[in-house]
TIVO-2410 file (N, C-alpha, C; in nm, 3 decimals):
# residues 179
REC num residu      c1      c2      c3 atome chaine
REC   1      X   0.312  -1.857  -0.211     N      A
REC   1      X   0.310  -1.722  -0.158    CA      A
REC   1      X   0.325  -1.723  -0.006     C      A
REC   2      X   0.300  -1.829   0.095     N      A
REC   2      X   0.275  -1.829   0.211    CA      A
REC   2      X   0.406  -1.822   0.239     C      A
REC   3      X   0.464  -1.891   0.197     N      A
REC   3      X   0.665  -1.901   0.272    CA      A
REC   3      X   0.698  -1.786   0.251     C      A
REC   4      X   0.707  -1.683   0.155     N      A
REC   4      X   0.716  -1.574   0.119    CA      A
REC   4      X   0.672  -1.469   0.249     C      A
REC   5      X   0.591  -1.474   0.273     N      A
REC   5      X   0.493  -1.403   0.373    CA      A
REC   5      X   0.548  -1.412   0.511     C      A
REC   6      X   0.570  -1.566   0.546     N      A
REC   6      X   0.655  -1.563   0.666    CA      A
REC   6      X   0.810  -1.617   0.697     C      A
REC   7      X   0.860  -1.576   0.576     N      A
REC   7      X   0.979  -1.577   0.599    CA      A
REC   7      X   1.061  -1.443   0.614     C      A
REC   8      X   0.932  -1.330   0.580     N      A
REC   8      X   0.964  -1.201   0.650    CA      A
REC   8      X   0.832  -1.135   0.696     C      A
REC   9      X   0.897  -1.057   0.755     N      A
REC   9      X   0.797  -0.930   0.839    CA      A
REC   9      X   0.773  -0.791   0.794     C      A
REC  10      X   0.663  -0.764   0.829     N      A
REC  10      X   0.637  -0.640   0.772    CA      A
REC  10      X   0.701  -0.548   0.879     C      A
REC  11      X   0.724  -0.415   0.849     N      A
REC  11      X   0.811  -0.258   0.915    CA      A
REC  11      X   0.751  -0.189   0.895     C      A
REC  12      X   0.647  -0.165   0.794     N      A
REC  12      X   0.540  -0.021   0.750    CA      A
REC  12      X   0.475  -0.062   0.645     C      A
REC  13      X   0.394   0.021   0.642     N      A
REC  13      X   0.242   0.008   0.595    CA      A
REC  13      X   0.189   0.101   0.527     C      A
REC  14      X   0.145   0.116   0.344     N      A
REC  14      X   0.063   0.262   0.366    CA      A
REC  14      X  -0.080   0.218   0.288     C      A
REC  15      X  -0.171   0.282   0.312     N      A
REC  15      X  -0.292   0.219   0.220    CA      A
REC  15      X  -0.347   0.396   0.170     C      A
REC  16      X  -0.443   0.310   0.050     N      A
REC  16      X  -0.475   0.446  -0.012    CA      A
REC  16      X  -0.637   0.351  -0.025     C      A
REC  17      X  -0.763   0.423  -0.009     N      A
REC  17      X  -0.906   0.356   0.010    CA      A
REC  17      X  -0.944   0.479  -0.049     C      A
REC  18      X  -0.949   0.500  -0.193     N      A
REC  18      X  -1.095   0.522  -0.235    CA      A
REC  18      X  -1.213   0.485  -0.243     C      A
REC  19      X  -1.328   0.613  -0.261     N      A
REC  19      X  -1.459   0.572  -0.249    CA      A
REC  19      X  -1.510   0.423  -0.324     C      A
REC  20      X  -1.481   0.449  -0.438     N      A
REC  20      X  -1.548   0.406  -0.563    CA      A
REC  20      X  -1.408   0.303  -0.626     C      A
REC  21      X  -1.305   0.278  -0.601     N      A
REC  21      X  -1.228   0.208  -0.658    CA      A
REC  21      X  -1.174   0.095  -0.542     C      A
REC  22      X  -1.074   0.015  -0.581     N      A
REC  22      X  -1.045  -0.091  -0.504    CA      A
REC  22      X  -0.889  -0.006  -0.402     C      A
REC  23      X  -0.863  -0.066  -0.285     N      A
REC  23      X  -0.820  -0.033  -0.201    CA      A
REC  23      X  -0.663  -0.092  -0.215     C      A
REC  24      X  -0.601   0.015  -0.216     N      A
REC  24      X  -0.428  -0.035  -0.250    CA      A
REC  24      X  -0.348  -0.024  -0.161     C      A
REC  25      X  -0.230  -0.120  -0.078     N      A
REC  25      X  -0.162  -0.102   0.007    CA      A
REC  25      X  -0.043  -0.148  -0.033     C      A
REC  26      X   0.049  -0.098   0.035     N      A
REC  26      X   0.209  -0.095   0.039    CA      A
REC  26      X   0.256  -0.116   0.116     C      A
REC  27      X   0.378  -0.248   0.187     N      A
REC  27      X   0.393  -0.306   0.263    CA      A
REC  27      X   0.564  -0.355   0.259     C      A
REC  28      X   0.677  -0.272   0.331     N      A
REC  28      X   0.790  -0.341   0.349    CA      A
REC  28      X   0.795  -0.431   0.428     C      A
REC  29      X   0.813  -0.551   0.410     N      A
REC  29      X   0.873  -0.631   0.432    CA      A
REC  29      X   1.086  -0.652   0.447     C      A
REC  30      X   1.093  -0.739   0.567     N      A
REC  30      X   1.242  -0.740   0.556    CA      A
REC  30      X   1.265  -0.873   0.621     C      A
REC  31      X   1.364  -0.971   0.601     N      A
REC  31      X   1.414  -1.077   0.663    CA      A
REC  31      X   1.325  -1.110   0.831     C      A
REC  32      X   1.291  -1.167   0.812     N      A
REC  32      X   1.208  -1.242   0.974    CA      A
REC  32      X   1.337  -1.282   1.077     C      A
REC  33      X   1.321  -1.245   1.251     N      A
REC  33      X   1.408  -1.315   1.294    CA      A
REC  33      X   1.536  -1.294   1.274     C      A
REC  34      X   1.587  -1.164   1.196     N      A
REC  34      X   1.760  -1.063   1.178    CA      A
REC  34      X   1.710  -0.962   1.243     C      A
REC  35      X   1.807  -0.968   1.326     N      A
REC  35      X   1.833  -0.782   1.412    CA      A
REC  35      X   1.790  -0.699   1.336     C      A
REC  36      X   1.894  -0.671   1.199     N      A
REC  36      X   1.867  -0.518   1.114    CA      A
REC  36      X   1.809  -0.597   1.021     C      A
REC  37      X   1.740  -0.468   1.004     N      A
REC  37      X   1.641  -0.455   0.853    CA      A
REC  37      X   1.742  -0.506   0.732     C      A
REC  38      X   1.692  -0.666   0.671     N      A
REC  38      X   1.769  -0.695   0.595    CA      A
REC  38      X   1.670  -0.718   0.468     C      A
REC  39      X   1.725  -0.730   0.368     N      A
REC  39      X   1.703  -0.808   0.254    CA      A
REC  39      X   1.549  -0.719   0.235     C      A
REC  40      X   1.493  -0.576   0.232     N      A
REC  40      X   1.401  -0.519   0.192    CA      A
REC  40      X   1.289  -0.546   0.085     C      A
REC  41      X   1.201  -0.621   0.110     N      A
REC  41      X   1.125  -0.611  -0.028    CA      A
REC  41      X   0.984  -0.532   0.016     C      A
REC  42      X   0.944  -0.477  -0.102     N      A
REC  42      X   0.770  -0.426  -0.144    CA      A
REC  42      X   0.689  -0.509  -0.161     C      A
REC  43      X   0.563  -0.497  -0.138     N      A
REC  43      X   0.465  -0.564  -0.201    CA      A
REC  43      X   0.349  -0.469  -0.182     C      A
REC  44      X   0.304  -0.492  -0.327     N      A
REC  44      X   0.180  -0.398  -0.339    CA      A
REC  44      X   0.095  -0.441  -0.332     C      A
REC  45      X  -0.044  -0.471  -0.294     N      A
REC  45      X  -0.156  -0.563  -0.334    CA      A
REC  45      X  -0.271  -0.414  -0.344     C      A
REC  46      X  -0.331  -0.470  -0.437     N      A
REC  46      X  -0.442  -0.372  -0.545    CA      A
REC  46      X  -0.537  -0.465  -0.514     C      A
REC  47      X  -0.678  -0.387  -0.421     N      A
REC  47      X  -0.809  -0.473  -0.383    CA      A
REC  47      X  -0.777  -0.527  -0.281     C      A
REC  48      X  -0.703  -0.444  -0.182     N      A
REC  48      X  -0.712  -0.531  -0.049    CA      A
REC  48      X  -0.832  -0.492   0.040     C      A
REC  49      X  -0.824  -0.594   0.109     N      A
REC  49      X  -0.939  -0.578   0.201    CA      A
REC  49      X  -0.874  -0.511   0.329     C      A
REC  50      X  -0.799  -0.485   0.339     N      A
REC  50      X  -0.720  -0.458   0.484    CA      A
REC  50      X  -0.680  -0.295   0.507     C      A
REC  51      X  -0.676  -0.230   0.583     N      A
REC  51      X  -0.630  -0.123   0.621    CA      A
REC  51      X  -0.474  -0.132   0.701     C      A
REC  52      X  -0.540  -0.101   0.808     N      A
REC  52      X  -0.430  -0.145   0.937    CA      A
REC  52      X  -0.410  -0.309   0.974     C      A
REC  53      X  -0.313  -0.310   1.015     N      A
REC  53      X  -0.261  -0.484   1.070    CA      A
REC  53      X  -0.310  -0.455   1.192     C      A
REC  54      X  -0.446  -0.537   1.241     N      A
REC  54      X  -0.569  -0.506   1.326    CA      A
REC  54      X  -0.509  -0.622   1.422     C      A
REC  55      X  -0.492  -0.710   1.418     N      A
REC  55      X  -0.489  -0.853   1.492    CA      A
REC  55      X  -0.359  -0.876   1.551     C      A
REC  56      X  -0.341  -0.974   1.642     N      A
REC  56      X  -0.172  -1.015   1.694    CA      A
REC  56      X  -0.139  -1.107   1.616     C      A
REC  57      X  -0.170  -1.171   1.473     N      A
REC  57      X  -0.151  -1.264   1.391    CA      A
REC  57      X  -0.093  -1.186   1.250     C      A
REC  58      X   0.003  -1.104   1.252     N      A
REC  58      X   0.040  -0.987   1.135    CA      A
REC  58      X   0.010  -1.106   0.993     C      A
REC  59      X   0.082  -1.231   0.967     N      A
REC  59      X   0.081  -1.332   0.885    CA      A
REC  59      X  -0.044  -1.339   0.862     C      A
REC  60      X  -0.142  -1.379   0.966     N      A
REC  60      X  -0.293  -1.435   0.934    CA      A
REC  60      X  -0.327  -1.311   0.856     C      A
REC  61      X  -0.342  -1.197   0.874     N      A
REC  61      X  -0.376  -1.078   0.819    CA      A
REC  61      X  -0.331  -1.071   0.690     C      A
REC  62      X  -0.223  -1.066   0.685     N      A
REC  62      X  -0.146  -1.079   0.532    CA      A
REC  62      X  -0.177  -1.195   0.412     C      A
REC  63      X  -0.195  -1.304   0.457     N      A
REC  63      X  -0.255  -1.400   0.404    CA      A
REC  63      X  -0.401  -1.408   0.350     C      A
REC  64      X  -0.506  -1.309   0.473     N      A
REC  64      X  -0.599  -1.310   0.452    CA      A
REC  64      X  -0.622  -1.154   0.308     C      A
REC  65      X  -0.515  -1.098   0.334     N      A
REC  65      X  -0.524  -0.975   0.241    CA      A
REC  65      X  -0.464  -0.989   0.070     C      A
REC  66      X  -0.396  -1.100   0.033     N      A
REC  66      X  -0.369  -1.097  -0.079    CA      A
REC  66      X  -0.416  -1.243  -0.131     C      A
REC  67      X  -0.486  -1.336  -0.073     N      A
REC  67      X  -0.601  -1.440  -0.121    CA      A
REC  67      X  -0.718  -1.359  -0.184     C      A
REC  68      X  -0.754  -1.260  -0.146     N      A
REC  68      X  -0.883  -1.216  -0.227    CA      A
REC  68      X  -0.864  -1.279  -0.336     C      A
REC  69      X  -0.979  -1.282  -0.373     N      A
REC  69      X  -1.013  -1.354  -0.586    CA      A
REC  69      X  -0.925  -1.220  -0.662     C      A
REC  70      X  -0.980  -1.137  -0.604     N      A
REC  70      X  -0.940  -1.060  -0.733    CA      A
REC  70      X  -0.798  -0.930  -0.702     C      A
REC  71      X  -0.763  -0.997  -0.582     N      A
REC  71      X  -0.637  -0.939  -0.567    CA      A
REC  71      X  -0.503  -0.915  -0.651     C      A
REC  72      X  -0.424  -0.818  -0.700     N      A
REC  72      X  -0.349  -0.817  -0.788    CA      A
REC  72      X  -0.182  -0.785  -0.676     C      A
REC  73      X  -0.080  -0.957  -0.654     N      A
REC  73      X  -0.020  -0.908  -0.558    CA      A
REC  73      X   0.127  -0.861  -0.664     C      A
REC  74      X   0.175  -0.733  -0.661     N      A
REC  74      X   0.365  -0.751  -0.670    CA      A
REC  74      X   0.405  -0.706  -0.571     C      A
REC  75      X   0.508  -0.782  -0.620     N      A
REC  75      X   0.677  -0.789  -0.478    CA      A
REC  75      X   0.790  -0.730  -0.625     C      A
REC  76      X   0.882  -0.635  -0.497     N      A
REC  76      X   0.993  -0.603  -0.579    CA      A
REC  76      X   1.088  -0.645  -0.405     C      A
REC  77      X   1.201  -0.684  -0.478     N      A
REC  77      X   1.326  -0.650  -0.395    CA      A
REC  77      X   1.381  -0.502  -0.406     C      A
REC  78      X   1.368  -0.428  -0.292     N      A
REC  78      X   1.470  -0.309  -0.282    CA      A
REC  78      X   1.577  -0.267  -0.210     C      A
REC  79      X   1.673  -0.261  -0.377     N      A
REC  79      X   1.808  -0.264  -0.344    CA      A
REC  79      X   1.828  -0.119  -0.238     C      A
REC  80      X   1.960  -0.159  -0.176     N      A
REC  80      X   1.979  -0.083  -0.023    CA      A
REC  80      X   1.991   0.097  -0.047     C      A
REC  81      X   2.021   0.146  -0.162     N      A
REC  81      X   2.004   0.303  -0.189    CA      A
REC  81      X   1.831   0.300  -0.153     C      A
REC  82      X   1.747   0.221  -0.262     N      A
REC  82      X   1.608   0.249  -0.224    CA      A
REC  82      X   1.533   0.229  -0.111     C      A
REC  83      X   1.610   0.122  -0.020     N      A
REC  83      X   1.539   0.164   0.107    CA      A
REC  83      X   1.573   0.297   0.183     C      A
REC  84      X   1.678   0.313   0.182     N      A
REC  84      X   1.730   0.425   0.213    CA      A
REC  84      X   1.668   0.537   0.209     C      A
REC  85      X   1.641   0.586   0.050     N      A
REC  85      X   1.622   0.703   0.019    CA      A
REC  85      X   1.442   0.696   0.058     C      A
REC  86      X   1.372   0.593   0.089     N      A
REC  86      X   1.257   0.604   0.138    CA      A
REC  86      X   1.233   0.681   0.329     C      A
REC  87      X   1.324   0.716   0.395     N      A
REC  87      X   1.323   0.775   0.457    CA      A
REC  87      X   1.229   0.715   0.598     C      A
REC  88      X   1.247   0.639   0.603     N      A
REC  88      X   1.119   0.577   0.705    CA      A
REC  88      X   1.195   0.615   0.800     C      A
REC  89      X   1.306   0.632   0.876     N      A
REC  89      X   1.313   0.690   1.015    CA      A
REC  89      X   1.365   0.843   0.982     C      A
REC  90      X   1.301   0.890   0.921     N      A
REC  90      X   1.275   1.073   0.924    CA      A
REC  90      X   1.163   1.083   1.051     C      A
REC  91      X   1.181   1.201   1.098     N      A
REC  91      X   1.088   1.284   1.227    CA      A
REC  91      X   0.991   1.366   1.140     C      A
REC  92      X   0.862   1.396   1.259     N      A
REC  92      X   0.774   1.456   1.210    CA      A
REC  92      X   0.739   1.563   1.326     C      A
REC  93      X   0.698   1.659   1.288     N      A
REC  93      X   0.591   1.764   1.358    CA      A
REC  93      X   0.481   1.728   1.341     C      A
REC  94      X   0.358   1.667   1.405     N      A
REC  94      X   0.225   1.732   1.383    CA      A
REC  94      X   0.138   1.747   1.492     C      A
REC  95      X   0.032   1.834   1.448     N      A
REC  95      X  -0.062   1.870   1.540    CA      A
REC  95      X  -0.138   1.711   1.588     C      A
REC  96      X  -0.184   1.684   1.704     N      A
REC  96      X  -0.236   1.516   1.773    CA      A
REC  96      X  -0.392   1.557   1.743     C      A
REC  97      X  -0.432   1.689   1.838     N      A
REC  97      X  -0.609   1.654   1.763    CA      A
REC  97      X  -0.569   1.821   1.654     C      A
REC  98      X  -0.648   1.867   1.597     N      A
REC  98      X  -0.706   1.945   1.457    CA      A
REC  98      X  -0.865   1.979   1.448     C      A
REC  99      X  -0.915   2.027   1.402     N      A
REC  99      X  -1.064   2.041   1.408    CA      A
REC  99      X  -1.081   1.915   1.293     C      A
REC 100      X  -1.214   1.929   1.351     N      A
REC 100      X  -1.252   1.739   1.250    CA      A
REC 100      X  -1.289   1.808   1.115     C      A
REC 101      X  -1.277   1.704   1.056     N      A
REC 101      X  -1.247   1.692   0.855    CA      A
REC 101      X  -1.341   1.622   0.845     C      A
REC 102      X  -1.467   1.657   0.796     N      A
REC 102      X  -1.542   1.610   0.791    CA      A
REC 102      X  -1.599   1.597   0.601     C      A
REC 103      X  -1.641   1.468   0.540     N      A
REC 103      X  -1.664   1.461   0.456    CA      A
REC 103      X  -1.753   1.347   0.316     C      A
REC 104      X  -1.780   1.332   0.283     N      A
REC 104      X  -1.866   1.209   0.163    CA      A
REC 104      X  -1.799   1.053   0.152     C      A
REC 105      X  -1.775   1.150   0.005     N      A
REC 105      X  -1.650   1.091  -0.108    CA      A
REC 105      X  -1.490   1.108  -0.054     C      A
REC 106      X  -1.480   1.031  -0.116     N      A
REC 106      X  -1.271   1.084  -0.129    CA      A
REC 106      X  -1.173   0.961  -0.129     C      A
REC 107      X  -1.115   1.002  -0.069     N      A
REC 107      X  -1.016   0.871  -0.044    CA      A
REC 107      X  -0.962   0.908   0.115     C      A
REC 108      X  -0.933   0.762   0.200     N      A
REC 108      X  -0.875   0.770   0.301    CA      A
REC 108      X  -0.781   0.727   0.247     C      A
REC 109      X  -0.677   0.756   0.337     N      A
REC 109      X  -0.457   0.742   0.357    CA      A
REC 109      X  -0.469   0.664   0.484     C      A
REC 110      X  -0.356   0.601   0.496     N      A
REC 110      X  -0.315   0.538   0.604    CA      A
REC 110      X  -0.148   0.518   0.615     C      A
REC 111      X  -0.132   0.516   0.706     N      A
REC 111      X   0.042   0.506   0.786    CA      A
REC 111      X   0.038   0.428   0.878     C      A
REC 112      X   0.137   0.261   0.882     N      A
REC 112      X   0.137   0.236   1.028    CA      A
REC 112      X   0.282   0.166   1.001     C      A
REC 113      X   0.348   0.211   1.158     N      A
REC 113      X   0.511   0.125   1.197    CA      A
REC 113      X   0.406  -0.021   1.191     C      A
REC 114      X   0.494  -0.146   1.183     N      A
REC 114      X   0.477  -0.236   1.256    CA      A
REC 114      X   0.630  -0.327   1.294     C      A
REC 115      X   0.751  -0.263   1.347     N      A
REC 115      X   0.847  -0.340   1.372    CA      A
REC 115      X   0.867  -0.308   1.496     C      A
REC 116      X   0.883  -0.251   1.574     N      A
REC 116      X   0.878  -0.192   1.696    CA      A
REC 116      X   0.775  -0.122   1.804     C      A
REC 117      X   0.808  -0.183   1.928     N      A
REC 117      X   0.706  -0.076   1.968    CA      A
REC 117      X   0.700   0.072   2.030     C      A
REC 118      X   0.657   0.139   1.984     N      A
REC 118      X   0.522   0.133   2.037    CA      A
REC 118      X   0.493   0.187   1.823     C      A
REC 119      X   0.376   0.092   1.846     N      A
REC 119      X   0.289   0.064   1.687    CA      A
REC 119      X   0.257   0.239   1.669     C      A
REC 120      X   0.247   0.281   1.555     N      A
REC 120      X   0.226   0.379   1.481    CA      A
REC 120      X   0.095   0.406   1.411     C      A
REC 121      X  -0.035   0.437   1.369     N      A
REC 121      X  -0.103   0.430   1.299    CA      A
REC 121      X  -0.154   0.528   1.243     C      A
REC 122      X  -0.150   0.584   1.213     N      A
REC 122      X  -0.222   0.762   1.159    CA      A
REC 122      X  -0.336   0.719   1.005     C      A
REC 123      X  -0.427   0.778   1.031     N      A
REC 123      X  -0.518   0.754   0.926    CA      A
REC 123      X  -0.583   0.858   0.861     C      A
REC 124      X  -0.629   0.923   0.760     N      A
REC 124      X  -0.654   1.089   0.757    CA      A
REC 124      X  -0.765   1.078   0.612     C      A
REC 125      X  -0.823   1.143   0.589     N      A
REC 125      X  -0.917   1.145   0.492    CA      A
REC 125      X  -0.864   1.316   0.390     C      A
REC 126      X  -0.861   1.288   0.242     N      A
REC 126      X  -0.784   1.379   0.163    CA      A
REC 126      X  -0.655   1.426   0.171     C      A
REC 127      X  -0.637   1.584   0.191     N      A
REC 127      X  -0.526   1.607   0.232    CA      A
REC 127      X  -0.501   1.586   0.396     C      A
REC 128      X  -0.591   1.556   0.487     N      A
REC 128      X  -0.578   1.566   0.616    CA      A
REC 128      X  -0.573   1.689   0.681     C      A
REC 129      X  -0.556   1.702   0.763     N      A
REC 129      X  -0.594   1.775   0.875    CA      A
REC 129      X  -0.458   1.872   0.824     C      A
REC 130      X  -0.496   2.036   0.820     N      A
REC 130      X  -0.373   2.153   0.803    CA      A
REC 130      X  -0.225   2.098   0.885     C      A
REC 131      X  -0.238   2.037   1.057     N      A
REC 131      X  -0.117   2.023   1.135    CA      A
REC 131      X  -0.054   1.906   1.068     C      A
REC 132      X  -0.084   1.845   0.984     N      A
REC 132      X  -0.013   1.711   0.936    CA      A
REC 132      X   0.019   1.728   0.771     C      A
REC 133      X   0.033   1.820   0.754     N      A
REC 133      X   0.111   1.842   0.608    CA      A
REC 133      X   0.206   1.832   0.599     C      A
REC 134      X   0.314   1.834   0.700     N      A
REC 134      X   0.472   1.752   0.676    CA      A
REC 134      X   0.466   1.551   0.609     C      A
REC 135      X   0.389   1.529   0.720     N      A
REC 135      X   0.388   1.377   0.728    CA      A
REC 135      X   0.262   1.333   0.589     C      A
REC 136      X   0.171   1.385   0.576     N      A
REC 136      X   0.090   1.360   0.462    CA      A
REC 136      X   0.127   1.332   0.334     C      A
REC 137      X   0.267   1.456   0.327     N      A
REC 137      X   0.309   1.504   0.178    CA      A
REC 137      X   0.418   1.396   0.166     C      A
REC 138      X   0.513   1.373   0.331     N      A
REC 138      X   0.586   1.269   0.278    CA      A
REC 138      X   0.496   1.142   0.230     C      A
REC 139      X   0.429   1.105   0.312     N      A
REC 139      X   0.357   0.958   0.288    CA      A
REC 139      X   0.295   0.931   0.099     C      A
REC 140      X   0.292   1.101   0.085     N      A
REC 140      X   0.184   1.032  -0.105    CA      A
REC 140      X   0.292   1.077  -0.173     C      A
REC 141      X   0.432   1.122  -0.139     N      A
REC 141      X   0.537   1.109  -0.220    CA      A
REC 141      X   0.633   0.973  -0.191     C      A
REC 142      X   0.586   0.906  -0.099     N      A
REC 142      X   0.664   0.772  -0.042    CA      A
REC 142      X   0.568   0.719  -0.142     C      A
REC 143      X   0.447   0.675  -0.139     N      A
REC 143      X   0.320   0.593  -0.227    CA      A
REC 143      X   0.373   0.597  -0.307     C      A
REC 144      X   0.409   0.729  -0.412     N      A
REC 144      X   0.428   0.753  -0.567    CA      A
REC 144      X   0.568   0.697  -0.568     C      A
REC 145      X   0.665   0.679  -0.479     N      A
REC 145      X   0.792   0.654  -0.538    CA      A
REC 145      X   0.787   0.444  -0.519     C      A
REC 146      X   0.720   0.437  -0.423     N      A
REC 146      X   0.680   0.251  -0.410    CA      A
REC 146      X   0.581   0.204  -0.542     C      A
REC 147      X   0.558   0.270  -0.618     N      A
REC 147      X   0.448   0.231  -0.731    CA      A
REC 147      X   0.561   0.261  -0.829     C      A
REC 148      X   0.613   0.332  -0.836     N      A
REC 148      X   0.696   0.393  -0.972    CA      A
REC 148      X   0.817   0.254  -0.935     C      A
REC 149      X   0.857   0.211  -0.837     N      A
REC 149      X   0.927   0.101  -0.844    CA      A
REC 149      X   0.875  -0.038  -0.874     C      A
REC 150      X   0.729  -0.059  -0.825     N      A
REC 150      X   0.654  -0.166  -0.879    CA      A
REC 150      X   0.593  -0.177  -1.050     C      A
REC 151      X   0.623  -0.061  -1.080     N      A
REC 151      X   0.598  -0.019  -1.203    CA      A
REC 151      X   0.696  -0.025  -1.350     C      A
REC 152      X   0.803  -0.031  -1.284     N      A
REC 152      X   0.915   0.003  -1.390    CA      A
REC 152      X   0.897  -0.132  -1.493     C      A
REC 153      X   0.886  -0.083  -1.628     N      A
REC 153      X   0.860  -0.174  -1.736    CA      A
REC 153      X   0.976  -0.270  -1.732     C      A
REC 154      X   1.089  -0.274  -1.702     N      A
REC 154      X   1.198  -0.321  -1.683    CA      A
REC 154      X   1.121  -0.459  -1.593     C      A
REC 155      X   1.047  -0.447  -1.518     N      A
REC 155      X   0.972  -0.564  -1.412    CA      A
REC 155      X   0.864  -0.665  -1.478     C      A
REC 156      X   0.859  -0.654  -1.590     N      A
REC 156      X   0.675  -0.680  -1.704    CA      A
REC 156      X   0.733  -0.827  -1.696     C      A
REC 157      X   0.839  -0.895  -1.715     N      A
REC 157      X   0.832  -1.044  -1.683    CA      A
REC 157      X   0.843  -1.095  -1.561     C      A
REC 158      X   0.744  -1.205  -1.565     N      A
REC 158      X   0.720  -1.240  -1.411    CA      A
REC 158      X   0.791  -1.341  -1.383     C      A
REC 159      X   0.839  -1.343  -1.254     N      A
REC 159      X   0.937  -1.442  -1.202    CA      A
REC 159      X   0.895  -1.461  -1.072     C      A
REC 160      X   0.951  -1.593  -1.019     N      A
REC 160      X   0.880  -1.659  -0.913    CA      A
REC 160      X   1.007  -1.658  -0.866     C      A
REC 161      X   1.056  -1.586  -0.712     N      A
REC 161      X   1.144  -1.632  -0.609    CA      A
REC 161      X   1.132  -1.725  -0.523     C      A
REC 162      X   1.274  -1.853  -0.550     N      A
REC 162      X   1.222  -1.959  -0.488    CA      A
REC 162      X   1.359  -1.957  -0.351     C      A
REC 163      X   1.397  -1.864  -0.336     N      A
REC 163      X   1.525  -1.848  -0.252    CA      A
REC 163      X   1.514  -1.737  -0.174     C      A
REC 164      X   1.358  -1.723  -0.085     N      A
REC 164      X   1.362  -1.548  -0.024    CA      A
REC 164      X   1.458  -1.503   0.063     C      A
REC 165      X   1.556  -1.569   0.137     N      A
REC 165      X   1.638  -1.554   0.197    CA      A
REC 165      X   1.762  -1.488   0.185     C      A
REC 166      X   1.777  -1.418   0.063     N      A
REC 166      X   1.952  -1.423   0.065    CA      A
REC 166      X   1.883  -1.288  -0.070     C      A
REC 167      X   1.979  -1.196  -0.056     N      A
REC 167      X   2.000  -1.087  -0.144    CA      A
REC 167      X   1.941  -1.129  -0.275     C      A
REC 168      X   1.840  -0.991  -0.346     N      A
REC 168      X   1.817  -1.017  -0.460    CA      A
REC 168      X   1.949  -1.063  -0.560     C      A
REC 169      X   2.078  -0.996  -0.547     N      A
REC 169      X   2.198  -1.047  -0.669    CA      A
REC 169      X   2.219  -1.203  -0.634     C      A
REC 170      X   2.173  -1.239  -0.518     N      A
REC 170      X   2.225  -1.396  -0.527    CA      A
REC 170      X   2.091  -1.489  -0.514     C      A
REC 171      X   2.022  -1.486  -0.573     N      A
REC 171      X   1.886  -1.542  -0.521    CA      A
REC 171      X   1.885  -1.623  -0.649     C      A
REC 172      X   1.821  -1.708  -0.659     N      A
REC 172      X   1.762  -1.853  -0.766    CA      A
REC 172      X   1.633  -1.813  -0.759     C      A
REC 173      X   1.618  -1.770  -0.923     N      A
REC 173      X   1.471  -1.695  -0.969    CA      A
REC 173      X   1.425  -1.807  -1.084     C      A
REC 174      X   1.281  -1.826  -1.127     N      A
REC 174      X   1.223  -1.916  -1.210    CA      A
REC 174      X   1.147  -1.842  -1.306     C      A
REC 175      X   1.108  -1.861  -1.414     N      A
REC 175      X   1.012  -1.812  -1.492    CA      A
REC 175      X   0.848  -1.846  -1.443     C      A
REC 176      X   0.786  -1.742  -1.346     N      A
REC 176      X   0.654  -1.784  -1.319    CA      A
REC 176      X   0.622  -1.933  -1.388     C      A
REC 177      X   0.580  -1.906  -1.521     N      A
REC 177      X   0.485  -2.009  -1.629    CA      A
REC 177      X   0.556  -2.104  -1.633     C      A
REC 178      X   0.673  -2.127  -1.586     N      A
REC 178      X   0.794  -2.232  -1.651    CA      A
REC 178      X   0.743  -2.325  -1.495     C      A
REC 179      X   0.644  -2.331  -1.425     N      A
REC 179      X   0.634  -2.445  -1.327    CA      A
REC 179      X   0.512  -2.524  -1.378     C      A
***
């Protein structure tokens, strides 16, 4: 999993932290060290410990977030319509402060750039704050469409990429169990 990890870089970030359940994040990744955003993949990890990429070590972080024991990690490759249609350089309106949201239970959201600077991070509890309902609604319709791709039954056999470098159509794939 480690070559995997740093043979690309993460571009964005979204986490979903409920109260009472384990903490799920979503993480593009793209080719390390290429100008443009190449070779796109997902990875979901279910029970992370991590929110935001806190440290100047993005790898150490990542490493330290899908070792948990009971971490559940997938990776999809996404082909170039689906990065696309994920919209990550769309613009936003929102209000910067809001009256505070104050609350228990729930779930926190999270948003962060990490390919450029200047870093991005927005963090919001439920629906968030009334001025950020553009960017909210995209972010848990971005979530739902990165799960519905990690999801597709079409994916239920597991395969181990031993070639992260080069386009999912040309890549040398293994049968997980078959090592």
């Amino acid at each position: 999993m480690t070559n995997v990890v740093e043979s690309q870089y993460p571009i964005f970030r979204f986490w979903e932290a409920p109260s009472f359940e384990p903490v799920i994040s979503w993480t593009i990744l793209v080719d390390r060290f290429v100008t443009e955003f190449q070779h796109p993949m997902l990875r979901r990890v279910v029970s992370s410990k991590l929110t935001s990429f806190t440290s100047h070590d993005v790898f150490k972080d990542m490493r330290e977030d899908i070792s948990l024991p009971n971490a559940q990690v997938n990776d999809y490759h996404l082909k170039t319509h689906e990065f696309e249609a994920l919209k990550l350089y769309g613009t936003f309106s929102f209000q910067v402060m809001s009256k505070p949201h104050i609350g228990c239970d729930g779930t926190t959201y999270g948003m962060q750039t990490c390919a450029a600077m200047p870093i991005f991070i927005a963090e919001w509890w439920e629906a968030g704050p009334d001025g950020w309902r553009e960017m909210t609604a995209w972010a848990a319709q971005t979530r739902l469409r990165l799960s519905n791709l990690i999801d597709r039954p079409d994916l239920a056999v597991e395969f181990k990429d031993i070639n992260q470098r080069y386009p999912p159509d040309y890549k040398v794939w293994r049968l997980a169990d078959k090592e």
